[in-house]
C-alpha positions as CSV (number, residue, x, y, z in Angstrom):
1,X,88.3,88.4,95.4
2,X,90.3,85.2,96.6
3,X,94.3,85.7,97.1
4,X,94.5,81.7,97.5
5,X,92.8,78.8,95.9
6,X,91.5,76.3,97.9
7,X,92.2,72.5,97.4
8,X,90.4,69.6,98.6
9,X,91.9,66.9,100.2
10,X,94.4,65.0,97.5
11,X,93.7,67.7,94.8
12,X,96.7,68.2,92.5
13,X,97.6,71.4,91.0
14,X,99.9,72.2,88.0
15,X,102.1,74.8,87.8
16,X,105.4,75.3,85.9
17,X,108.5,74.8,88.3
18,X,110.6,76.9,86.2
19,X,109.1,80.4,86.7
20,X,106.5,79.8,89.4
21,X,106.7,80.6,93.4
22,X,103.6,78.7,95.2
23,X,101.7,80.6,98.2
24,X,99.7,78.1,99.9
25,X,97.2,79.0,103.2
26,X,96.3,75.9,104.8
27,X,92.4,76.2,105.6
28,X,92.7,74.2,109.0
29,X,94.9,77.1,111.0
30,X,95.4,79.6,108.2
31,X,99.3,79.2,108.0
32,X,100.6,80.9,104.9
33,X,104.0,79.9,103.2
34,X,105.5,80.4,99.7
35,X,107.3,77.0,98.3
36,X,110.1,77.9,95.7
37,X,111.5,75.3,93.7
38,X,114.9,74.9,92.1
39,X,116.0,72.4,89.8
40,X,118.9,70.4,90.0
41,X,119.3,68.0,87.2
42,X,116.9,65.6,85.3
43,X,115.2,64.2,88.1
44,X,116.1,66.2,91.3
45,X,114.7,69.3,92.9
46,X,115.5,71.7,95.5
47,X,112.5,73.6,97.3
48,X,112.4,75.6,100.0
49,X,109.4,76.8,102.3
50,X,108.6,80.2,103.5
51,X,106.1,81.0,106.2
52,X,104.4,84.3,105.4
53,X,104.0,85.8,109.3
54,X,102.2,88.9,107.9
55,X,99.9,87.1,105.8
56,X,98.7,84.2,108.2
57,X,97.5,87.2,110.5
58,X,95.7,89.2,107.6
59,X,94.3,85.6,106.5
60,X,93.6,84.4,110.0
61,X,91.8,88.0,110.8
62,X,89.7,88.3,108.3
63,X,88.7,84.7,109.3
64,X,89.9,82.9,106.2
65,X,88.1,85.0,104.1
66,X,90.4,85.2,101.2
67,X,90.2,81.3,100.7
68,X,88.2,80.6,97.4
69,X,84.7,78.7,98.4
């Protein structure tokens, strides 16, 4: 079971802005953070970053074994 997909280098990834929080581990040194996103008007966005202390050490002991293959 994988709690975080992993990208390759210049993937994209679509989610909808409106309802969803991202949780993103990066698969160099395991930092985990949730990005929220806010929008402003047309064109603008607010969004804010999270780190996640508690989950970069559960990721980073079981050594990155919750990122997808």
């Amino acid at each position: 079971m994988s709690k975080y997909s992993k990208l390759q280098n210049g993937e994209f990834i679509r989610i909808n802005l409106d309802t969803e929080d991202l949780k993103f581990a990066c698969c160099d040194c395991g930092l985990v953070h949730t990005i929220q996103f806010h929008k402003v008007n047309k064109n603008i966005w607010d969004f804010a970053f999270f780190r996640h202390v508690r989950a970069t050490g559960q990721l980073r002991r079981h050594k990155f074994g919750y990122l997808q293959k």
